[in-house]
Residue frames relative to the residue before (quaternion, step in Angstrom):
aa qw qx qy qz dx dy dz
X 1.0000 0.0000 0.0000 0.0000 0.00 0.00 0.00
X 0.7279 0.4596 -0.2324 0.4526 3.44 0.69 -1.00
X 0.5570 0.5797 -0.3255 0.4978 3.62 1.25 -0.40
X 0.6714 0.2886 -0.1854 0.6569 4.11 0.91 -1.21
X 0.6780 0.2180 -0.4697 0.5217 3.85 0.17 0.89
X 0.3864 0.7313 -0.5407 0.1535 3.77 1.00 -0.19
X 0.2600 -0.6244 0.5473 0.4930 4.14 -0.39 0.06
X 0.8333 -0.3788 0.2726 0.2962 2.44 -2.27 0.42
X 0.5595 0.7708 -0.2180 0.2125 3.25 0.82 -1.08
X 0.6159 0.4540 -0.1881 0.6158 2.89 1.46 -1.47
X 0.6488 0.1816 -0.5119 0.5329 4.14 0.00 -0.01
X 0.6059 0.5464 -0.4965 0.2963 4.04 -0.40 -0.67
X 0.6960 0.4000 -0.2728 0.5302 3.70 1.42 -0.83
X 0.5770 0.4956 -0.3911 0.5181 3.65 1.12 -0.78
X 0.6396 0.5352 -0.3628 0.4158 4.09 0.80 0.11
X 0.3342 0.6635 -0.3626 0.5627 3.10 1.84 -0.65
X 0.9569 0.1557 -0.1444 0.1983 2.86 -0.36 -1.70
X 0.3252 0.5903 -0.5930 0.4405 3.68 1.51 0.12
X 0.6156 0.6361 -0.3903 0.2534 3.46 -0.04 -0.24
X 0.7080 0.4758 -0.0300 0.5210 2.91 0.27 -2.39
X 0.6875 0.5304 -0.2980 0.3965 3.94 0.39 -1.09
X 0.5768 0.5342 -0.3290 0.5231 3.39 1.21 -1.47
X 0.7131 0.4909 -0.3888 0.3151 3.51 0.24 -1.31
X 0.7529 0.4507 -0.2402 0.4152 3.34 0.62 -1.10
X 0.3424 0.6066 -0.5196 0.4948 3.78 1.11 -0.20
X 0.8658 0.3823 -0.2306 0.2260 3.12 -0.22 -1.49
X 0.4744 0.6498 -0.2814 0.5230 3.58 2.02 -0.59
X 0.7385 0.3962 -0.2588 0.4802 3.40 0.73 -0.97
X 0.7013 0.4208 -0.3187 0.4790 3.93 1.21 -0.38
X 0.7748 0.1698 -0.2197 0.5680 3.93 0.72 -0.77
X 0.3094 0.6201 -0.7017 0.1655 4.45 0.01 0.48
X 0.5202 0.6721 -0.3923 0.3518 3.68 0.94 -0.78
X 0.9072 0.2698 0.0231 0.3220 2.62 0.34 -2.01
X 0.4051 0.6997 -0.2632 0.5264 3.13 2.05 0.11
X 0.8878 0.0894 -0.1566 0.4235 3.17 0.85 -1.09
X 0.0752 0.7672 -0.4030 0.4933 3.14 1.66 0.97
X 0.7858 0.4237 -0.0680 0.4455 3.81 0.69 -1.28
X 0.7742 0.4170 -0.0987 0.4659 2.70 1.00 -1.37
X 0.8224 0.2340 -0.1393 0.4995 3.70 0.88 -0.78
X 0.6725 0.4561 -0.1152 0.5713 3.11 1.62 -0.39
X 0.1476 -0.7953 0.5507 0.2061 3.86 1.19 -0.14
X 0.5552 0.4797 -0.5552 0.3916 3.73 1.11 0.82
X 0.4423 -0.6995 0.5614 0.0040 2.98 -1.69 1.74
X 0.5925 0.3397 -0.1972 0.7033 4.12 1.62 -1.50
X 0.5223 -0.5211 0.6741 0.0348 2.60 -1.76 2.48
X 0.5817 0.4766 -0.4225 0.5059 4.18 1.06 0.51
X 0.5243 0.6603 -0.4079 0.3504 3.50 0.89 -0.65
X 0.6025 -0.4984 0.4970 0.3763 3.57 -1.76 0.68
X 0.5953 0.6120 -0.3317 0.4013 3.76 1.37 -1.51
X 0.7390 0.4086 -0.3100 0.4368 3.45 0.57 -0.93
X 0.5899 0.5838 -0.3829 0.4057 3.34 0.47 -0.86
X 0.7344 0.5020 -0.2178 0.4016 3.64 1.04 -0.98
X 0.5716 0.5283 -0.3998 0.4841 3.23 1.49 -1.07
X 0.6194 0.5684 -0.4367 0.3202 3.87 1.03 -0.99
X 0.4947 0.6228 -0.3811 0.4714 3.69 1.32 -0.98
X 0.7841 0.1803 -0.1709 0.5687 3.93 0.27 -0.86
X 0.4930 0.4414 -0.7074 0.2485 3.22 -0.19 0.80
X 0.5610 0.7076 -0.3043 0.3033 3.20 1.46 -0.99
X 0.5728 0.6287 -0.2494 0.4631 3.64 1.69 -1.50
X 0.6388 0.5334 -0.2657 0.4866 3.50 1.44 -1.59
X 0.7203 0.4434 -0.3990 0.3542 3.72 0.54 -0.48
X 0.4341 0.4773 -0.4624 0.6082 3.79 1.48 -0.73
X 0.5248 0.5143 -0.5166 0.4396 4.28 -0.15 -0.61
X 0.8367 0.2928 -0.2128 0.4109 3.36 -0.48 -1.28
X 0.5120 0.5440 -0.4664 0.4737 4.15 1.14 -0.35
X 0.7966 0.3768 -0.3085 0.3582 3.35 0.74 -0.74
X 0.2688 0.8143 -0.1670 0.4866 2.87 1.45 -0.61
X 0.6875 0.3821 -0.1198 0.6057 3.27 0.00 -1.99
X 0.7699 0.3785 -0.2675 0.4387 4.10 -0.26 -1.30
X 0.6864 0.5219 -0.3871 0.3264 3.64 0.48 -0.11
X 0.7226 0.4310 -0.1410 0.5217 3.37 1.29 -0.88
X 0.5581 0.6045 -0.2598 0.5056 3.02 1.39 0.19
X 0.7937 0.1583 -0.2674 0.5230 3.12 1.67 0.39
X 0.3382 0.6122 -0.4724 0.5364 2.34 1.79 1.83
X 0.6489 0.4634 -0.3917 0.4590 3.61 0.89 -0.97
X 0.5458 0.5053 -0.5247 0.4140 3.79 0.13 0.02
X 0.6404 0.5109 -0.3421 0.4602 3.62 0.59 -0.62
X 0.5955 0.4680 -0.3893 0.5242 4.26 1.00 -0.69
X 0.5304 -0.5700 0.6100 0.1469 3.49 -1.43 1.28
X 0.8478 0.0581 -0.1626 0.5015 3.27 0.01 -0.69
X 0.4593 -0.6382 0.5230 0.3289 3.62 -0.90 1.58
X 0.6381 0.4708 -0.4531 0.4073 4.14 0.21 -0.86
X 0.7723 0.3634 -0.3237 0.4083 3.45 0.20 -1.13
X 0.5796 0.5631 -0.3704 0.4579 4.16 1.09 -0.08
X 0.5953 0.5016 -0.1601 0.6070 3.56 1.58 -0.64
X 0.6642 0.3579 -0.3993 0.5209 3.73 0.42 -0.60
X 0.7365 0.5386 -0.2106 0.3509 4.01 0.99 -0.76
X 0.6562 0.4511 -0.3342 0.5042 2.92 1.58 -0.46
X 0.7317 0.4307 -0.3349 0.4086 3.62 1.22 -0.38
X 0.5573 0.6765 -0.2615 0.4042 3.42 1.35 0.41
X 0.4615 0.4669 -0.2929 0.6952 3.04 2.22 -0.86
X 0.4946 0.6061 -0.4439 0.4371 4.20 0.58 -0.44
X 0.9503 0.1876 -0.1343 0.2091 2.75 0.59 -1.21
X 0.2006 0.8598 -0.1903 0.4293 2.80 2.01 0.75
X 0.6644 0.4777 0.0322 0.5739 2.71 1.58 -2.03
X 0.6807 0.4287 -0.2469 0.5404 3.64 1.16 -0.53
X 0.7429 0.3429 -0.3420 0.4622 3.68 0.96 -0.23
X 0.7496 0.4881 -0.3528 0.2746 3.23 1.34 -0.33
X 0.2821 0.7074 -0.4408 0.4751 3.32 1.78 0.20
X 0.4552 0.5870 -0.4894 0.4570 4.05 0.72 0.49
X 0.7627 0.4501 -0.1126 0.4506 3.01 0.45 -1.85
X 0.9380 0.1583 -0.2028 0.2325 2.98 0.10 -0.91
X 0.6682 -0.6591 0.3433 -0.0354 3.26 -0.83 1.65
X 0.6355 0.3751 -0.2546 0.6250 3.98 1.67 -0.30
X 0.5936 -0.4431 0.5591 0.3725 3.50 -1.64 0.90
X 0.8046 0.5584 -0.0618 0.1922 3.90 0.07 -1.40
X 0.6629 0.3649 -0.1788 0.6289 2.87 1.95 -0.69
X 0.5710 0.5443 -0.4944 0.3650 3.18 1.04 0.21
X 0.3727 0.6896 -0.5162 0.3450 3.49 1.35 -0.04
X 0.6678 0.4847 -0.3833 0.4150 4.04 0.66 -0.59
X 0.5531 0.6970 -0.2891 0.3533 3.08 1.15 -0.98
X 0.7101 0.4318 -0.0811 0.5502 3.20 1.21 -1.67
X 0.5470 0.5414 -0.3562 0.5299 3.99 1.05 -0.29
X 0.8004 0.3590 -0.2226 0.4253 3.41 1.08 -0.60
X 0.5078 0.5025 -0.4609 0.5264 3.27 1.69 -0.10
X 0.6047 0.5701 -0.4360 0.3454 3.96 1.16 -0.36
X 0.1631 0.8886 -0.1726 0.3923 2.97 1.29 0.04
X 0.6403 0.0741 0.1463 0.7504 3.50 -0.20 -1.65
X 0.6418 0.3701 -0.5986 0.3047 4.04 -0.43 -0.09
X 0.5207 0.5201 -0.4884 0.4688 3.77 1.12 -1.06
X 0.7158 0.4477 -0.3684 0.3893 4.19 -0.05 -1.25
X 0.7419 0.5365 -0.2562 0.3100 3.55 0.73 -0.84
X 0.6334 0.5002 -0.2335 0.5423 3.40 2.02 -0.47
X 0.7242 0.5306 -0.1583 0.4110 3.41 1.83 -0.59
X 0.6783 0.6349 -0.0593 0.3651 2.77 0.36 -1.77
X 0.7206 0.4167 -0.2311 0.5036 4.06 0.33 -1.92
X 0.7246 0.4873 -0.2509 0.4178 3.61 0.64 -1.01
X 0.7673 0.2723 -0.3538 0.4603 3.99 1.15 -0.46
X 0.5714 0.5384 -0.4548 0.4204 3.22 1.41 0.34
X 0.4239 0.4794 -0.5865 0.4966 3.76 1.29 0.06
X 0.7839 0.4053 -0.3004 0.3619 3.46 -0.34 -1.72
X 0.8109 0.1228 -0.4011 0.4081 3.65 0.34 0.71
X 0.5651 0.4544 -0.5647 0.3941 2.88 0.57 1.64
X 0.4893 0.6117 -0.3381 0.5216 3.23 1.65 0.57
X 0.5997 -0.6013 0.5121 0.1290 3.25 -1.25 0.71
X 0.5053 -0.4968 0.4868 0.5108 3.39 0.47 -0.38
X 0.8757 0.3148 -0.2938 0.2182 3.95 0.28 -1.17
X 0.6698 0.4090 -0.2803 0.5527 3.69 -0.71 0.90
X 0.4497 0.7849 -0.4259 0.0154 3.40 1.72 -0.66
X 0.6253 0.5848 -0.3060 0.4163 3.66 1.10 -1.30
X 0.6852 0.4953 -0.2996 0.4419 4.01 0.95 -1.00
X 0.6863 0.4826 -0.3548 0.4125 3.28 0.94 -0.65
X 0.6180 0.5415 -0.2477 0.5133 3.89 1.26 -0.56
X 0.6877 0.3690 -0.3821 0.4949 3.52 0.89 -0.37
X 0.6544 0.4273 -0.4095 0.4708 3.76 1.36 -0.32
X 0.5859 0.6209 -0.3677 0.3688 3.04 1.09 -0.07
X 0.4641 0.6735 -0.3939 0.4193 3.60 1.81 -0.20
X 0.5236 0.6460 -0.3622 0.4211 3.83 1.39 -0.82
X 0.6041 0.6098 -0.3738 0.3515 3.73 1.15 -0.47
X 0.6505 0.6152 -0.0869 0.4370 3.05 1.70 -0.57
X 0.7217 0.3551 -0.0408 0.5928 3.28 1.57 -1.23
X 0.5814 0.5577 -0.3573 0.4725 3.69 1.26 -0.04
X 0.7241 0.4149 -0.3291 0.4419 3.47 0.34 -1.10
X 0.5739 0.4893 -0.4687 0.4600 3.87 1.11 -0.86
X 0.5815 0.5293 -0.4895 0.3768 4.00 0.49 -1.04
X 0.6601 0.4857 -0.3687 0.4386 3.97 0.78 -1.45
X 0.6292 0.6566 -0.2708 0.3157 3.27 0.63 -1.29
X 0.6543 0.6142 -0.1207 0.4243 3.29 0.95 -1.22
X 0.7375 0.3977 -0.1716 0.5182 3.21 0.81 -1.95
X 0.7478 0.3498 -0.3115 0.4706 3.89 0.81 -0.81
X 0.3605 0.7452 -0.5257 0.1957 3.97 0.97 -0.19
X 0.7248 0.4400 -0.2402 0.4726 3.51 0.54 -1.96
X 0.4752 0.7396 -0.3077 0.3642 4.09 0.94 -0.32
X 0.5692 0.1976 -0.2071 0.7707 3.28 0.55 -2.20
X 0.6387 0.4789 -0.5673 0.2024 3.71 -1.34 -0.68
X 0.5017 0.6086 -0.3296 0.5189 3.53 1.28 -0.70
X 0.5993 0.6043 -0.1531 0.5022 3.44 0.53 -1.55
X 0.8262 0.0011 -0.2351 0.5120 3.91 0.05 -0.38
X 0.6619 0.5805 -0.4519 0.1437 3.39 0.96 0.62
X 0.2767 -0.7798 0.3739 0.4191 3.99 -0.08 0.15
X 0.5836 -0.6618 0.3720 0.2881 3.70 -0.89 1.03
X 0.7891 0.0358 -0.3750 0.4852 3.01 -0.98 1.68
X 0.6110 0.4583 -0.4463 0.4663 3.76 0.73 1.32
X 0.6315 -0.5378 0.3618 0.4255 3.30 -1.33 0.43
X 0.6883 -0.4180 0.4576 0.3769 3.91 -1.34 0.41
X 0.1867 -0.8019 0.5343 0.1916 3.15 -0.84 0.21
X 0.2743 -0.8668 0.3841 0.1607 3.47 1.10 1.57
X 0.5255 0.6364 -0.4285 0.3678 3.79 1.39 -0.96
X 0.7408 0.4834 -0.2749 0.3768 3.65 0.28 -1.26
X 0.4217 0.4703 -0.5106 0.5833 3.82 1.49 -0.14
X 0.7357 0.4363 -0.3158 0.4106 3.95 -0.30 -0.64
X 0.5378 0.6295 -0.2991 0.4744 3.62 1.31 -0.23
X 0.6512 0.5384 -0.1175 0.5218 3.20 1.34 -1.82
X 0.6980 0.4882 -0.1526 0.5012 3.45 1.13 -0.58
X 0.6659 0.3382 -0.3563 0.5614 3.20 1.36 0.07
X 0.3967 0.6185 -0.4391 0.5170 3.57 1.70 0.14
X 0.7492 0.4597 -0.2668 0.3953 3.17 0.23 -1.39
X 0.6519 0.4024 -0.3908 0.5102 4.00 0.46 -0.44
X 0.4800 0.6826 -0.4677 0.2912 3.52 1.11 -0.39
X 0.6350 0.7206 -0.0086 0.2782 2.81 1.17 -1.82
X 0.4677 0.8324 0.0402 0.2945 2.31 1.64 -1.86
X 0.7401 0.4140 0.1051 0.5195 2.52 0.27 -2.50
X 0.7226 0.4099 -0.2832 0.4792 3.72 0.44 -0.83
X 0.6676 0.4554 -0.3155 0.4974 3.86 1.12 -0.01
X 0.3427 0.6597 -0.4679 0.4780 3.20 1.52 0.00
X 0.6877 0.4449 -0.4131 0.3980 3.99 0.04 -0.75
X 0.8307 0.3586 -0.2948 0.3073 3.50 0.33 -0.87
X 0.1265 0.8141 -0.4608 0.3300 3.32 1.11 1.43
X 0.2345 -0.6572 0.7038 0.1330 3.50 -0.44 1.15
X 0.2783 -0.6592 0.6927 0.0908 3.97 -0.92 1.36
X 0.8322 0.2411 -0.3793 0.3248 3.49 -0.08 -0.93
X 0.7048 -0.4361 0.3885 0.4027 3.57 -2.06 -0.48
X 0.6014 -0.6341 0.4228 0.2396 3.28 -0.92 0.63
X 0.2205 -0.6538 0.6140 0.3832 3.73 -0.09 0.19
């Protein structure tokens, strides 16, 4: 019941987040093996190279925490919450496409400052744009269903990952884990461009 009376709001953001979630699955499964290739020209998940890229992905994730906390006491300063949210998941995805190019352990630290970025908007932002498009009634039921925006797209994400990865890989070579982190900077694109068709106000 509460789902077919839900306002609009709540699917236009749950589209947001099929997005944004997918992307980040895929950050949290191929950075290893992405940059493994890229900075490390190691391809065998045996290799000293890989083993090392695994060491800095870890460094890259403290990056983006900080990252994440800095801009977060920037989005409070943007007038319009949509247009602070479409920017923060564009700089995301900036950071997710430019982890191709770029070819140093050290510079990927910007990369990753900018994927903190959209993680700060994605933890903020979807949730105060539900709760002010609610009324007050149902307010707690609608936010906890509203956690499924979060846990669905990773389930899709998951089930179709080993698929597209298939898709850019040629038969009898290693995956190219980089182009998953590409797709992820697609996907916040996407993101970002579904950000407009947010219904701000409350629903009658």
């Amino acid at each position: 019941h509460l789902l077919l009376h839900a306002p609009k709001a709540f699917w236009q953001i749950g589209l947001v987040q099929f997005f944004c979630w997918f992307a980040f699955l895929y950050m949290w499964n191929n950075t290893t093996g992405g940059i493994a290739e890229t900075v490390w020209g190691a391809l065998d998940p045996k290799s000293e190279g890989f083993q090392e890229a695994g060491n800095w992905t870890g460094v890259l994730f403290a990056v983006q925490a900080i990252g994440s906390i800095l801009w977060a006491m920037v989005l409070p300063m943007f007038k319009n919450v949509k247009v602070g949210y479409s920017l923060s998941l564009v700089l995301g995805a900036v950071g997710f496409i430019s982890t191709y190019f770029i070819h140093d352990q050290y510079l990927l630290f910007l990369s990753f400052i900018l994927i903190g970025c959209a993680w700060a908007a994605m933890l903020a932002m979807p949730f105060a744009l539900l709760t002010n498009s609610l009324s007050g009634k149902s307010m707690g039921s609608y936010l906890g269903l509203f956690n499924c925006t979060i846990c669905l797209p990773q389930i899709v994400a998951a089930s179709l990952g080993g698929l597209i990865l298939k898709m850019f890989t040629t038969e009898g070579s290693i995956p190219p884990e980089v182009n998953m982190l590409v797709l992820a900077g697609v996907f916040l694109i996407i993101g970002a461009c579904c950000v407009s068709i947010i219904k701000e106000s409350k629903d009658k």
